[in-house]
C-alpha positions in Angstrom: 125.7 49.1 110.1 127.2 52.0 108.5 130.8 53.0 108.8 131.7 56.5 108.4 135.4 57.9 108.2 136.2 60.5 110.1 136.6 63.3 107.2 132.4 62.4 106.5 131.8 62.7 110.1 133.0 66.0 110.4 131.3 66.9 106.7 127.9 65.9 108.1 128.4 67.7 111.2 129.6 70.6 109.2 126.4 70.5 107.2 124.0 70.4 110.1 126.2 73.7 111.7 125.6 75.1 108.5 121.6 74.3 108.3 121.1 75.3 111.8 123.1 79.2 111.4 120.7 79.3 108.0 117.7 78.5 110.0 118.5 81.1 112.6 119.1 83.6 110.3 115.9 82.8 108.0 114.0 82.7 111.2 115.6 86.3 112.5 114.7 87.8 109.1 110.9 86.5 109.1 110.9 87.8 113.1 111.7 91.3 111.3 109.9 91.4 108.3 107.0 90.9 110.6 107.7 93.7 113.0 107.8 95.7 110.4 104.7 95.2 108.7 101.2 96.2 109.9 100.2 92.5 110.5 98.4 92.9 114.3 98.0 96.6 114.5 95.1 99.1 114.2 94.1 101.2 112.1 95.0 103.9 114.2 98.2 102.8 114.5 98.4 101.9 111.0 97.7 105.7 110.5 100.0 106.9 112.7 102.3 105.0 110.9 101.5 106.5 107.8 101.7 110.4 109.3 105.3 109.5 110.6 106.4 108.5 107.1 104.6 111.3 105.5 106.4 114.3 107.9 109.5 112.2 106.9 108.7 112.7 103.5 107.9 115.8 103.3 111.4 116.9 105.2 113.2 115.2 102.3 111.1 117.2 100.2 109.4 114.4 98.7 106.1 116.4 99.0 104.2 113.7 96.5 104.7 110.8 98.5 104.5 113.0 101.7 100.7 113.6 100.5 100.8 110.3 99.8 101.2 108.8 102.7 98.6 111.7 104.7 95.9 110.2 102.1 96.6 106.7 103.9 96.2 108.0 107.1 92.8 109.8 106.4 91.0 106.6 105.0 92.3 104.9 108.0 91.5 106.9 110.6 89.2 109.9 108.9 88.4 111.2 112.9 92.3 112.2 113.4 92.3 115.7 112.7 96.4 116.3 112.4 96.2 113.8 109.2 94.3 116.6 107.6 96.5 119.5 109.0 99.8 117.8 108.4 97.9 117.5 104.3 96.7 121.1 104.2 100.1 122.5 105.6 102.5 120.1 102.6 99.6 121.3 100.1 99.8 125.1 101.0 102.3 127.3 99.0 104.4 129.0 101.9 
């Protein structure tokens, strides 16, 4: 039988506090990283996905990866017309 003083008891429960709040957070983190990711959607989501961060693009006046990002969308989903306008409208000197 093993007898533990009270300063190790409270180390190794210490320890297993600490593991568990480590696990939680590691778990939180993977929970996000895959709501974030385009694991489970379509490809018309993905695409819409990709036309969001293009018009943000483009209002930061990032018009490469704006273009970018329109390109994604039209190999992913080449029926959604608004890829192509949202493209033609960043390309167009106005």
């Amino acid at each position: 039988m093993v007898i533990l003083k009270q300063g190790e008891i409270m180390q190794n429960k210490s320890r297993r506090i600490i593991l568990i709040i480590l696990s939680v957070i590691i778990a939180g983190f993977l929970v996000w990283g895959l709501s974030k990711s385009n694991l489970g959607k379509s490809e018309s989501e993905q695409a819409r996905a990709a036309q969001i961060r293009g018009a943000q693009y483009a209002k930061q006046g990032k018009y490469d990866k704006a273009i970018s990002c329109y390109d994604k969308a039209a190999n992913l989903d080449p029926s959604d017309s608004l890829t192509y306008f949202a493209k033609a409208f960043e390309i167009s000197p106005i």
